[in-house]
KOLVO-918095 format. One record per residue (C-alpha): x, y, z; residue number from 1. Coordinates in steps of 0.5 Angstrom, whole numbers, plus 500, padded with zeros to 3 digits. Example, Ala and Ser with C-alpha at 12.3 -4.5 7.8 and 13.67 -1.06 7.14 Angstrom:
BEGIN
<rec X="525" Y="491" Z="516" seq="1"/>
<rec X="527" Y="498" Z="514" seq="2"/>
end
This chain:
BEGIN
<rec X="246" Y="322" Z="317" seq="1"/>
<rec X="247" Y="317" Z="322" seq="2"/>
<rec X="253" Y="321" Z="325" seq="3"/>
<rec X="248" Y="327" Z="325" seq="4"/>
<rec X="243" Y="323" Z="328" seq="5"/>
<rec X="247" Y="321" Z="333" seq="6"/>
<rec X="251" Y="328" Z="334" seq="7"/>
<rec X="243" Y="330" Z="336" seq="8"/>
<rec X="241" Y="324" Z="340" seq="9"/>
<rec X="248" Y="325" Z="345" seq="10"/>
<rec X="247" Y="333" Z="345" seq="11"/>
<rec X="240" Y="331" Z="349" seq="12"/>
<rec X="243" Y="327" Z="353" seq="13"/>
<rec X="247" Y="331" Z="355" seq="14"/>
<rec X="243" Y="337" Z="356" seq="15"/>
<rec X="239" Y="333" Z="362" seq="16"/>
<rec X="245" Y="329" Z="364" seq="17"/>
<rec X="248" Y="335" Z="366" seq="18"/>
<rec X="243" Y="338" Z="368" seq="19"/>
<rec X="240" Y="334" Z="373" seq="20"/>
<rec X="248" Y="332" Z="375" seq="21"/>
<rec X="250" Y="338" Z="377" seq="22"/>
<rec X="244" Y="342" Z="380" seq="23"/>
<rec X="245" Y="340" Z="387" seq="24"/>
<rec X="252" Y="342" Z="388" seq="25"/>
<rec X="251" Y="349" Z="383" seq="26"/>
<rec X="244" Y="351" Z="388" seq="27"/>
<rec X="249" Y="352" Z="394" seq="28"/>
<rec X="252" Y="357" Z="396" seq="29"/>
<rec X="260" Y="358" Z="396" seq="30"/>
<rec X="258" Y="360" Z="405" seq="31"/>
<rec X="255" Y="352" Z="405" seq="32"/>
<rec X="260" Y="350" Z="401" seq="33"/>
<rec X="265" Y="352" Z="406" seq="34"/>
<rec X="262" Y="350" Z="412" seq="35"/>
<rec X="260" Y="343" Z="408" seq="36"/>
<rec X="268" Y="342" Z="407" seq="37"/>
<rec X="270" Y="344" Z="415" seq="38"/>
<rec X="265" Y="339" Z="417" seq="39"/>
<rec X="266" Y="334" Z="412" seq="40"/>
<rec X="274" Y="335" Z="411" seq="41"/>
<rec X="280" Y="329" Z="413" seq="42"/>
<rec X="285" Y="333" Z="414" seq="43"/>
<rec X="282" Y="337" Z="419" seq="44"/>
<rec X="279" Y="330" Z="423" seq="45"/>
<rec X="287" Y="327" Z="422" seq="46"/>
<rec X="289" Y="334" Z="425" seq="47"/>
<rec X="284" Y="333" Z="431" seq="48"/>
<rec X="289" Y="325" Z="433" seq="49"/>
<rec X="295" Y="330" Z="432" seq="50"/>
<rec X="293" Y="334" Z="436" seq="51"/>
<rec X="290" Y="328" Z="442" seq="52"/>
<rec X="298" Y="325" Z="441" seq="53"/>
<rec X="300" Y="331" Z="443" seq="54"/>
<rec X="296" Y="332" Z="450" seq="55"/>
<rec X="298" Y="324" Z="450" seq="56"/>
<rec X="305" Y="326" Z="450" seq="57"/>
<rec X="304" Y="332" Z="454" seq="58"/>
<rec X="301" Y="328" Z="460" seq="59"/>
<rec X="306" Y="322" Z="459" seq="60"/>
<rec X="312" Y="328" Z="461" seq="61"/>
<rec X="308" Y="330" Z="467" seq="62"/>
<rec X="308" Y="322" Z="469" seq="63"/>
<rec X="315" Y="322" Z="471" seq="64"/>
<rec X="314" Y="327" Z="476" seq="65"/>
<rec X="309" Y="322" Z="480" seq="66"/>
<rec X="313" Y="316" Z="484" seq="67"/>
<rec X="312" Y="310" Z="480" seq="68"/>
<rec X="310" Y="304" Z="485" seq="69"/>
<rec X="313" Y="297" Z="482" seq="70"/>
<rec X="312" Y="290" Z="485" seq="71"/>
<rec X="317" Y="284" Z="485" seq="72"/>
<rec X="318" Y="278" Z="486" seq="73"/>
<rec X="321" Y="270" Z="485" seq="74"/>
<rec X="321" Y="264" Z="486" seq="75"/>
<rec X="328" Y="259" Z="487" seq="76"/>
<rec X="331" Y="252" Z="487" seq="77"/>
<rec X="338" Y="251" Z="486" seq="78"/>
<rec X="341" Y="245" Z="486" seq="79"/>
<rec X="349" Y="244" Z="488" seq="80"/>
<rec X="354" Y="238" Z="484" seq="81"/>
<rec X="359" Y="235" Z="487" seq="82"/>
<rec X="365" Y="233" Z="482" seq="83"/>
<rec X="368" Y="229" Z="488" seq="84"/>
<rec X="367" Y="225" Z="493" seq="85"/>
<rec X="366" Y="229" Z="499" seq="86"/>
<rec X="372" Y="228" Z="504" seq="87"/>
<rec X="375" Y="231" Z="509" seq="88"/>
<rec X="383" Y="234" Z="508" seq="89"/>
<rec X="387" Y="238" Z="512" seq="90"/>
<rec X="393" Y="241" Z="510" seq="91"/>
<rec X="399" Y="247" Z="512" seq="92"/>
<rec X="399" Y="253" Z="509" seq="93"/>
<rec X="404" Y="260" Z="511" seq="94"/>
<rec X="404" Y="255" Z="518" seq="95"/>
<rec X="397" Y="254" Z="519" seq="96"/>
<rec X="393" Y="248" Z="519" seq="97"/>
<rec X="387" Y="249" Z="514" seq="98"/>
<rec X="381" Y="244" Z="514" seq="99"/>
<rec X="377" Y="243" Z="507" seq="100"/>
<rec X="371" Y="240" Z="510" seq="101"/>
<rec X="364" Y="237" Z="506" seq="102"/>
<rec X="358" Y="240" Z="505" seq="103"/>
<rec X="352" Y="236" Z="504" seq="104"/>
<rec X="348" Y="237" Z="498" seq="105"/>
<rec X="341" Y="240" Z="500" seq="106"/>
<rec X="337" Y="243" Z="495" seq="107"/>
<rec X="335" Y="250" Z="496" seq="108"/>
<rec X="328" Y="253" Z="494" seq="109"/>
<rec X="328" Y="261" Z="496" seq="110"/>
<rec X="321" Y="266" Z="494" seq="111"/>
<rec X="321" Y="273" Z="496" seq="112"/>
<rec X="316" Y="279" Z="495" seq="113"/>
<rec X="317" Y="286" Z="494" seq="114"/>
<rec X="315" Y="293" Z="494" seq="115"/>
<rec X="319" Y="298" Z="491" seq="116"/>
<rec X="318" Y="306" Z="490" seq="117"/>
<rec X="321" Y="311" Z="487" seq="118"/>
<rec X="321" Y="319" Z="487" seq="119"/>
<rec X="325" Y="323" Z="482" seq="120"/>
<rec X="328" Y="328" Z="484" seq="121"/>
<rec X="333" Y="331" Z="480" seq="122"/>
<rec X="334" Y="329" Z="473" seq="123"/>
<rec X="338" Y="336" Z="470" seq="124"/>
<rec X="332" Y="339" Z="466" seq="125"/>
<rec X="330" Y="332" Z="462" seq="126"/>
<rec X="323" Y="331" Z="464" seq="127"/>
<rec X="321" Y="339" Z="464" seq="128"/>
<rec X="325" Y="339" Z="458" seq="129"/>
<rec X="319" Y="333" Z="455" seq="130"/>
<rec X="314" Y="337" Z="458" seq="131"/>
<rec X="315" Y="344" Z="455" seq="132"/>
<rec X="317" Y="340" Z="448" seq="133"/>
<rec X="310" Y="337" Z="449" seq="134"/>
<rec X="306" Y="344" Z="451" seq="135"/>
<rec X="309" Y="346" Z="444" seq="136"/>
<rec X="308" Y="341" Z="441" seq="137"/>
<rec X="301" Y="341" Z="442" seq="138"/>
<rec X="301" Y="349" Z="439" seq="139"/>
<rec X="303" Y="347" Z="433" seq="140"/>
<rec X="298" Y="342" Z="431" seq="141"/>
<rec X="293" Y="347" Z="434" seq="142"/>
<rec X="295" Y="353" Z="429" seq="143"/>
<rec X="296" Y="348" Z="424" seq="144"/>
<rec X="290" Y="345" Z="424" seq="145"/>
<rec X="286" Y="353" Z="423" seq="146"/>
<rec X="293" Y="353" Z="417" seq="147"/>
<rec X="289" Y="347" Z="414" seq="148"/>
<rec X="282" Y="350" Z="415" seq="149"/>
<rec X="284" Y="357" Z="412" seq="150"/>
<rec X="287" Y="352" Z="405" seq="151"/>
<rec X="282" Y="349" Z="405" seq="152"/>
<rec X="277" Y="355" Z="405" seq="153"/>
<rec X="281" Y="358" Z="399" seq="154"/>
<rec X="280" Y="351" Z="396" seq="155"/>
<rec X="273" Y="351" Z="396" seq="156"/>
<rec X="272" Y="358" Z="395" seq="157"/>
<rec X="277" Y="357" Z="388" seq="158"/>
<rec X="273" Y="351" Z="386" seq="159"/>
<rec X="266" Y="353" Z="387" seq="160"/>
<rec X="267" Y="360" Z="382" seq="161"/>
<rec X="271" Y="355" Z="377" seq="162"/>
<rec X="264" Y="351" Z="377" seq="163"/>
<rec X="260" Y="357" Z="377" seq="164"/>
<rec X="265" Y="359" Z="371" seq="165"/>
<rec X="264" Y="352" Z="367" seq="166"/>
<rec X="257" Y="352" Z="370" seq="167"/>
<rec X="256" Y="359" Z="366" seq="168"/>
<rec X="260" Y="356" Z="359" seq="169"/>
<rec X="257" Y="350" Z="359" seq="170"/>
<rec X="250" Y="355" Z="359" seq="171"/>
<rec X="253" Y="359" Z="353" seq="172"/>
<rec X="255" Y="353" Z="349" seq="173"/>
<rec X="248" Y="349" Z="350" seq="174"/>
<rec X="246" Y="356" Z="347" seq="175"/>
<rec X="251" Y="356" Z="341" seq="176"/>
<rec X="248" Y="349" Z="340" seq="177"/>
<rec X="241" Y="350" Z="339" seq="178"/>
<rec X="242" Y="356" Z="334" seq="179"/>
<rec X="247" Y="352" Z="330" seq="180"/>
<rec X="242" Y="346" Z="330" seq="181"/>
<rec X="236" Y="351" Z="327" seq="182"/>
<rec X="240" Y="354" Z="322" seq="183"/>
<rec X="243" Y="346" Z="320" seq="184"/>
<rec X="235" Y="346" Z="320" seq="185"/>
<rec X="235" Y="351" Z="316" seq="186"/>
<rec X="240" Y="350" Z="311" seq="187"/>
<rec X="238" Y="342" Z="310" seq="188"/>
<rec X="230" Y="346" Z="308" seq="189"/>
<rec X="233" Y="352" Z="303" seq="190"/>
<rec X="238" Y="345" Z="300" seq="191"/>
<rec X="232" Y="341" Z="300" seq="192"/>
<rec X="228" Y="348" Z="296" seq="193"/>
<rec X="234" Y="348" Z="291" seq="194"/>
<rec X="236" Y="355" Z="294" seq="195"/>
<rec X="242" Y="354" Z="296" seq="196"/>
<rec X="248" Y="350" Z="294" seq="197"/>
<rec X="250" Y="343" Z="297" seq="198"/>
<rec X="257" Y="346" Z="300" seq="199"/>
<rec X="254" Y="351" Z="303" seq="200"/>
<rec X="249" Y="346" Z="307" seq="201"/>
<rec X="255" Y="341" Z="308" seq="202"/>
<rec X="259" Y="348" Z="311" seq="203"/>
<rec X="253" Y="348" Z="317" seq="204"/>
<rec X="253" Y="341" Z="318" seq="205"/>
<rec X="261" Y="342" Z="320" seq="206"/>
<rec X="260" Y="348" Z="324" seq="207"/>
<rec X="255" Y="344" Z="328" seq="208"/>
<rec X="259" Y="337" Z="329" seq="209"/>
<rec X="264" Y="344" Z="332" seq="210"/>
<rec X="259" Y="346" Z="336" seq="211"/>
<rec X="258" Y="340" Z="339" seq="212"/>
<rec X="264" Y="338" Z="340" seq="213"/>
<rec X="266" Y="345" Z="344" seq="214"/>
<rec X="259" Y="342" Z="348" seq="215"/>
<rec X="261" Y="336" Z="350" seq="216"/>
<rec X="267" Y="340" Z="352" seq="217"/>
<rec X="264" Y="345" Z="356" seq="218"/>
<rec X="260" Y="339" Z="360" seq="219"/>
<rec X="265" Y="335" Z="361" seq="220"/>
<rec X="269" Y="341" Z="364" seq="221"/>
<rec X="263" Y="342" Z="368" seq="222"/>
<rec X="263" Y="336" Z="371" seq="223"/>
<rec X="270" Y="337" Z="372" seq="224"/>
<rec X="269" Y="342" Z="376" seq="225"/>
<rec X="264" Y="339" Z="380" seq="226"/>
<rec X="268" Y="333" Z="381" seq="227"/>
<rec X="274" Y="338" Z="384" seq="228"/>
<rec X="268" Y="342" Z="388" seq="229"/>
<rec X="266" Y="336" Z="392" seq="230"/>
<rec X="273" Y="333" Z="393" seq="231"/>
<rec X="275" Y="340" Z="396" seq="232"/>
<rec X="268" Y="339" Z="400" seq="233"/>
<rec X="270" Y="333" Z="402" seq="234"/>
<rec X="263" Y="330" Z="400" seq="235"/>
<rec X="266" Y="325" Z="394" seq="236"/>
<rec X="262" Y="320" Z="392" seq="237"/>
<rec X="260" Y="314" Z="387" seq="238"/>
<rec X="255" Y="316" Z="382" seq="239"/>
<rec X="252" Y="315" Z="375" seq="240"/>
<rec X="259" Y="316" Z="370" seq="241"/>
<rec X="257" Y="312" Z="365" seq="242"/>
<rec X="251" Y="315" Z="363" seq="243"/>
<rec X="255" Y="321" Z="360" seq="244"/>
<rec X="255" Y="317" Z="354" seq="245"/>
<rec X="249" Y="313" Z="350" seq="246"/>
<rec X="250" Y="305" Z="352" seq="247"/>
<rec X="246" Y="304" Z="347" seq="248"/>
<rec X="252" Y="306" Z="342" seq="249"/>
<rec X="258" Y="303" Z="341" seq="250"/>
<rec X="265" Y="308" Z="342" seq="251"/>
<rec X="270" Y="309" Z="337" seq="252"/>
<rec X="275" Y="303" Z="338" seq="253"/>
<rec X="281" Y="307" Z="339" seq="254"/>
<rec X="278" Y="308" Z="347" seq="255"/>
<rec X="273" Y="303" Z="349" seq="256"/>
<rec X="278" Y="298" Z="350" seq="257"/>
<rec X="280" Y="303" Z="356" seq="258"/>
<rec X="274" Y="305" Z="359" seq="259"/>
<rec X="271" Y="302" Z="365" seq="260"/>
<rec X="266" Y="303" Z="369" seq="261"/>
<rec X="268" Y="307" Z="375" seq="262"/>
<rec X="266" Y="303" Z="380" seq="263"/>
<rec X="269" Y="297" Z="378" seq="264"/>
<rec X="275" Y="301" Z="377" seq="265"/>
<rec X="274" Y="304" Z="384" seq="266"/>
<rec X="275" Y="297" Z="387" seq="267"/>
<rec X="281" Y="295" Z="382" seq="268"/>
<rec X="285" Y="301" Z="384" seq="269"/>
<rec X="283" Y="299" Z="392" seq="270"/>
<rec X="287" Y="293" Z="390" seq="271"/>
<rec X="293" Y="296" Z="386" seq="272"/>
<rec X="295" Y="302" Z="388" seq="273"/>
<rec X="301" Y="303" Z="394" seq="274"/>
<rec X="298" Y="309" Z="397" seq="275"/>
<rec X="292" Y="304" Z="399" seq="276"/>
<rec X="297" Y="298" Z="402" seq="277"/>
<rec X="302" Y="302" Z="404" seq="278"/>
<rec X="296" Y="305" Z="408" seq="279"/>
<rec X="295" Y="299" Z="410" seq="280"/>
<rec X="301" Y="296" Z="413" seq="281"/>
<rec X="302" Y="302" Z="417" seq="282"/>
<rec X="295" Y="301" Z="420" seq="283"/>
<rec X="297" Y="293" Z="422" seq="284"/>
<rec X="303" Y="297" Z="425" seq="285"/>
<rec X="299" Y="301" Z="429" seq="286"/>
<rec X="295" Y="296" Z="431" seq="287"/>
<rec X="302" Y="292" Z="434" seq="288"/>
<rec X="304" Y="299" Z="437" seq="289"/>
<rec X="297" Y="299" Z="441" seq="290"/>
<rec X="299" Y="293" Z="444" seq="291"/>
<rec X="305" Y="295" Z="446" seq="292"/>
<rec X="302" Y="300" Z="449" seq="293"/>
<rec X="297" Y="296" Z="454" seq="294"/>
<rec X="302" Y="290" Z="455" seq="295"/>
<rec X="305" Y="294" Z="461" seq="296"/>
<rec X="297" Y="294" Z="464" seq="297"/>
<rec X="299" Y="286" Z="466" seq="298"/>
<rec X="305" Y="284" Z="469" seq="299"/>
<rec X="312" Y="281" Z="466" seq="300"/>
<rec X="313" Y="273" Z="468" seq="301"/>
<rec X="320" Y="271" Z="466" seq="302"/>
<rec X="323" Y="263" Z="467" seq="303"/>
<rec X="331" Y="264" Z="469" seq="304"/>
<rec X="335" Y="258" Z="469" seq="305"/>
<rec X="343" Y="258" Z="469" seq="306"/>
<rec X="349" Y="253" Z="471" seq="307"/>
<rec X="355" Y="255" Z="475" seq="308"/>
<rec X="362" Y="254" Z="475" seq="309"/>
<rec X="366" Y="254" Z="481" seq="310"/>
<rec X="373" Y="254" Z="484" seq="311"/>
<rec X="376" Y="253" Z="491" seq="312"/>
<rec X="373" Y="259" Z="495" seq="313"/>
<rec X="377" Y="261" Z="502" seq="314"/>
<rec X="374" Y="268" Z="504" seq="315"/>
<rec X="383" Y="270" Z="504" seq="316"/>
<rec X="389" Y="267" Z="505" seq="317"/>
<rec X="390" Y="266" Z="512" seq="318"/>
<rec X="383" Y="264" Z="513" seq="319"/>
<rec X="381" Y="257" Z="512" seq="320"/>
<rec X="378" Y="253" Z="506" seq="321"/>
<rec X="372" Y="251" Z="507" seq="322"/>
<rec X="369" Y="247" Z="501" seq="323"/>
<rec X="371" Y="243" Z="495" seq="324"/>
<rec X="370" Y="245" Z="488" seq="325"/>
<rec X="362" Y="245" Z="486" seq="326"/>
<rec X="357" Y="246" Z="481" seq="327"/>
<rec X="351" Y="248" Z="481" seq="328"/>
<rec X="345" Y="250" Z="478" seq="329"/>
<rec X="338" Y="254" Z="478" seq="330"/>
<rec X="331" Y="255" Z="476" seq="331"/>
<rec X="327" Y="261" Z="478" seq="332"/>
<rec X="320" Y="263" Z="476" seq="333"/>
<rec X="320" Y="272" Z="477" seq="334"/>
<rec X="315" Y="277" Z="476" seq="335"/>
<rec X="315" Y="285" Z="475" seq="336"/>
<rec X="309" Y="289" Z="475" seq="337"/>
<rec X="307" Y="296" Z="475" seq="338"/>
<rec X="304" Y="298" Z="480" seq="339"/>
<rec X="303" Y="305" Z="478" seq="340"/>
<rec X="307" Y="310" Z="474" seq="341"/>
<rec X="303" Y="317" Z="474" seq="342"/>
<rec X="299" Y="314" Z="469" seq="343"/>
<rec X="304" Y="314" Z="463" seq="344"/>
<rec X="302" Y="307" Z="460" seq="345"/>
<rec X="295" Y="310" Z="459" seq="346"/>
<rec X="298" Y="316" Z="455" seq="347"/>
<rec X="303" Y="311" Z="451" seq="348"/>
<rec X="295" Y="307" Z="450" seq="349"/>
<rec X="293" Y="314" Z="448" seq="350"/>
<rec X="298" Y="316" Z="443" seq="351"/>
<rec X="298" Y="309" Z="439" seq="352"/>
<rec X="290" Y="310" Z="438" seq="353"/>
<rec X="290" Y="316" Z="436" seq="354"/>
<rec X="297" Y="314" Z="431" seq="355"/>
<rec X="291" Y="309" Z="428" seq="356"/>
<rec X="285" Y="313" Z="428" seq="357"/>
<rec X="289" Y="319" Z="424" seq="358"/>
<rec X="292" Y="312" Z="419" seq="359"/>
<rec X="284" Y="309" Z="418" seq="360"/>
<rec X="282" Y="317" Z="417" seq="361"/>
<rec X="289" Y="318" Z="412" seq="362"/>
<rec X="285" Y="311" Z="408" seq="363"/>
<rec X="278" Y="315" Z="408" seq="364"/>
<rec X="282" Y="321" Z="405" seq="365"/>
<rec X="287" Y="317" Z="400" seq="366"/>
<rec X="281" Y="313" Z="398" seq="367"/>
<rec X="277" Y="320" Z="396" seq="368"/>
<rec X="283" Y="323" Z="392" seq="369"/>
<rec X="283" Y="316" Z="388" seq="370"/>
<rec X="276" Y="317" Z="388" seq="371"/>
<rec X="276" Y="324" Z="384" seq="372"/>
<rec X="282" Y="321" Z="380" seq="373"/>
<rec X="279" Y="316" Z="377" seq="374"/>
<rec X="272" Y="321" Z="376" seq="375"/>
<rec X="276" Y="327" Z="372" seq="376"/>
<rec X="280" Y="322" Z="368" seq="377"/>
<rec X="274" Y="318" Z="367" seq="378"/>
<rec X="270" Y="324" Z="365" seq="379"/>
<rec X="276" Y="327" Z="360" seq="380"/>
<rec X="277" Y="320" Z="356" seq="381"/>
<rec X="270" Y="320" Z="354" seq="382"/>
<rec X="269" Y="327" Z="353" seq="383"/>
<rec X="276" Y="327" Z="349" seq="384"/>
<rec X="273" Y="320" Z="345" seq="385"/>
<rec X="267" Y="322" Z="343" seq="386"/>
<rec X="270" Y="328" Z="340" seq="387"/>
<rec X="275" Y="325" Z="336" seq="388"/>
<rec X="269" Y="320" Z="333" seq="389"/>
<rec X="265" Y="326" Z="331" seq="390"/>
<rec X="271" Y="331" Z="329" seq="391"/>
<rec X="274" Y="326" Z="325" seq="392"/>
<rec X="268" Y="325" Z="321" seq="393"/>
<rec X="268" Y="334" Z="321" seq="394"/>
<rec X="275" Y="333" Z="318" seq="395"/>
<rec X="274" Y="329" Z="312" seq="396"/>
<rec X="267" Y="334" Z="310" seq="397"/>
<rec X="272" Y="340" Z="312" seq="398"/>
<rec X="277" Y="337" Z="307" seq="399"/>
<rec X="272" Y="336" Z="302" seq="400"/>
<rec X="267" Y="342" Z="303" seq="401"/>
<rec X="275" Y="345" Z="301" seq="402"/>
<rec X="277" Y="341" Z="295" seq="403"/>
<rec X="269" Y="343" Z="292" seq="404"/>
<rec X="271" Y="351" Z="294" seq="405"/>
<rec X="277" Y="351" Z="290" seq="406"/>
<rec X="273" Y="349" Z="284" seq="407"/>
<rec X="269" Y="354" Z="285" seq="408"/>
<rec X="273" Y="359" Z="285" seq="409"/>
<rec X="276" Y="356" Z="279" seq="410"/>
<rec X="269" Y="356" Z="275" seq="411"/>
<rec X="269" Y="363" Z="278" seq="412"/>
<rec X="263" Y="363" Z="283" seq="413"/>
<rec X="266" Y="363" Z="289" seq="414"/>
<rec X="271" Y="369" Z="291" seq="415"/>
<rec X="278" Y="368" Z="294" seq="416"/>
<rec X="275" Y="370" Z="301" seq="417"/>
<rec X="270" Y="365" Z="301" seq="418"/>
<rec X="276" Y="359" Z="299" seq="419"/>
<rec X="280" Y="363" Z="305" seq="420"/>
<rec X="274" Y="362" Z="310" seq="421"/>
<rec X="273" Y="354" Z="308" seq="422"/>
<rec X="281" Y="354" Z="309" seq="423"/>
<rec X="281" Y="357" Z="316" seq="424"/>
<rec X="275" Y="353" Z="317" seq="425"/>
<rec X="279" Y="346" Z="315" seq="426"/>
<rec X="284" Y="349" Z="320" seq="427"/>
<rec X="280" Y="350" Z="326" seq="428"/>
<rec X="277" Y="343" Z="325" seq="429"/>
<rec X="284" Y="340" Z="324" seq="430"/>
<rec X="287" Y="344" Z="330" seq="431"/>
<rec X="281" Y="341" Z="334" seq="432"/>
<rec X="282" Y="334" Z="333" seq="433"/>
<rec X="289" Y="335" Z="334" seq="434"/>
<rec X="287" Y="337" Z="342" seq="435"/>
<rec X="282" Y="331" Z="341" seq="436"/>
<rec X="288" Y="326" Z="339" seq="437"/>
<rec X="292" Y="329" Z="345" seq="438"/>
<rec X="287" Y="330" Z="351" seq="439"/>
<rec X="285" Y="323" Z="350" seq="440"/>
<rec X="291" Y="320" Z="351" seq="441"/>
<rec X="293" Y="325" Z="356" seq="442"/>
<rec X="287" Y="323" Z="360" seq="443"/>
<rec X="288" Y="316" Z="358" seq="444"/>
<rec X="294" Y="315" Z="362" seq="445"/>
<rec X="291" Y="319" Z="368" seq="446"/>
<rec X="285" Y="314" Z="367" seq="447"/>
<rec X="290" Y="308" Z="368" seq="448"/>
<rec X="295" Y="312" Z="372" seq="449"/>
<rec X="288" Y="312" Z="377" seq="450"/>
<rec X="287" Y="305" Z="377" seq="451"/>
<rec X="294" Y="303" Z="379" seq="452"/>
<rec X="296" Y="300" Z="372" seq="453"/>
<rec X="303" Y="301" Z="370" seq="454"/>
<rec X="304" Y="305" Z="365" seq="455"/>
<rec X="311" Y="304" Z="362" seq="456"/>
end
């Protein structure tokens, strides 16, 4: 009686949670449903940065058409090192006097400014071979973008009639369901009465438990199916999962140890999962890339020093020596700033902040994939759950109901296409929670496979 109660109790539930979950999507029209998904879908915004990095490239070829314009400059101080004592020496060589004199070590401090402009003027085909790539580049992402848009119309269209199909099942199940509680009703009244044999009440009772059993399958397919039509609209979004089964009752101990409210499991698979950090590692990439790109905006200031070795230096042979062997070193401070460069820098700019918004869009897009993941097994695990508890109370009766038929028919009041049918029912029963068993552990490790657990 108590699983009966329950049976009846979770079958109302149903009834109004279903209802009430699915309305609004199951009033659109499959027009809206289509409009909705090419306002609201992730890939066609990715396809938008796709296409901006490829006018950016365009414009980043055409910038070597223009002359770039660079100024330089730098500021010097040398210092001379004498290995010996400056003297003065003359001596003969190929019969001429040479005369190696001193210097006198002075400090040296140098500066200068420039401007520098270049035009290209020839460059065998390289920059209108970047700029034809570009031009085509940016034709490809445009026809893949209409490409994606004509997917996801196909998607949509596809999704809103495999929701209209669950829809209309769920509603042929619900029906089955109220005809199978009147005549479990019925059945209890007439056993009450003494018109009919216990057997034949229990036999009721266990097509009602499969009754029910094909409702909840029936809602939970619906709710599939929504979950798919919302993603496909691009419109996924946290709502009241847990109230597709009664807090109020305890679930069977072989699945609630797995069972996690889908918000919490959000954040959990948020945490866990590589899609999400690997998305994120590419985004602090895309943030170095952005400033890369603007660092050609400033100028670029070095600090040079170096020390020099030298040896004895005549200009030729038969010219004179002029100093002695002498070190010396230098530091200098220069700088090199781009003037103007066709406006390739803000191209380059152009290009890394389109790479980052089309990165942040991928996460809002992986984070709605990990979302209906984690809904649709969420909504097969407490379906396949609740199924096994109450089939595994119907394969039990079914056995029972069967042992008591054989008896019968062994007494002589029942016929052994009776017995046939009570065996056909114990197979049907056996078969469903087979498939229940089954669908459970399917779904669970879809569920943990959704939260980023390891699954081996």
């Amino acid at each position: 009686m108590k699983i009966l109660l329950r049976s009846l109790f979770t079958i109302i539930f149903l009834l109004y949670f279903s209802d009430n979950c699915v309305y609004a999507v199951s009033s659109l029209t499959v027009n809206d449903a289509v409009y909705t998904a090419l306002k609201n879908r992730l890939e066609i915004a990715i396809d938008d940065q796709d296409i901006v990095k490829a006018k950016s490239r365009l414009d980043e070829a055409r910038s070597e058409l223009y002359p770039r314009l660079d100024l330089f400059g730098n500021s010097r101080y040398t210092k001379t090192i004498n290995k010996f004592e400056p003297v003065q020496i003359s001596f003969e060589l190929l019969g001429k006097t040479n005369t190696i004199s001193p210097t006198k070590d002075v400090p040296e401090y140098q500066s200068y400014l420039s401007v520098q402009a270049t035009q290209r003027l020839f460059t065998g085909g390289n920059v209108t071979g970047k700029i034809e790539g570009a031009k085509e580049r940016i034709s490809q992402n445009e026809m893949l973008k209409e490409l994606h848009k004509r997917e996801i119309i196909l998607a949509v269209i596809k999704a809103y009639w495999e929701l209209k199909r669950a829809d209309k099942i769920y509603g042929i199940e619900k029906e089955k369901a109220k005809h199978s509680e009147i005549i479990l009703a019925t059945a209890k009244a007439r056993y009450e009465k003494g018109t009919i044999a216990g057997l034949e009440m229990e036999k009721s009772e266990v097509d009602f438990i499969n009754t029910k059993g094909d409702l909840l399958q029936a809602a939970s397919a619906r709710n599939i199916a929504e979950v798919e039509l919302l993603k496909e609209m691009g419109i996924i979004e946290t709502g009241n999962e847990t109230n597709l089964i009664p807090q109020d009752e305890p679930l069977n101990i072989l699945h609630q140890s797995y069972l996690k409210t889908p918000d919490g499991a959000i954040e959990e698979a948020l945490l866990s999962r590589n899609e999400i950090k690997q998305i994120q590692k590419r985004i602090s990439a895309n943030e170095a890339d952005i400033m890369i790109a603007k660092s050609t905006y400033y100028p670029q200031v070095d600090l040079v020093g170096n020390y020099n070795w030298t040896g004895w230096h005549n200009n030729n042979l038969a010219g004179s020596w002029r100093e002695m062997t002498k070190d010396y070193w230098s530091i200098m401070l220069k700088f090199d700033f781009n003037i103007f460069e066709g406006y390739a820098t803000k191209s380059r700019v152009n290009q890394a902040l389109a790479e980052a918004r089309a990165s942040r869009i991928t996460m809002d897009k992986e984070r709605q994939i990990i979302l209906a993941g984690i809904k649709r097994s969420y909504y097969s695990m407490t379906d396949s759950g609740e199924r096994i508890t109450t089939l595994f109370r119907n394969l039990s009766l079914s056995e029972k109901n069967l042992e008591a038929a054989k008896k019968q028919f062994e007494l002589g009041v029942m016929t052994l296409v009776q017995v046939a049918e009570y065996n056909v029912s114990l197979a049907d029963t056996r078969k469903r929670y087979i498939c229940a068993l089954i669908d459970f552990e399917i779904a669970k490790t879809e569920y943990r496979w959704a939260l980023g657990e390891d699954l081996v």
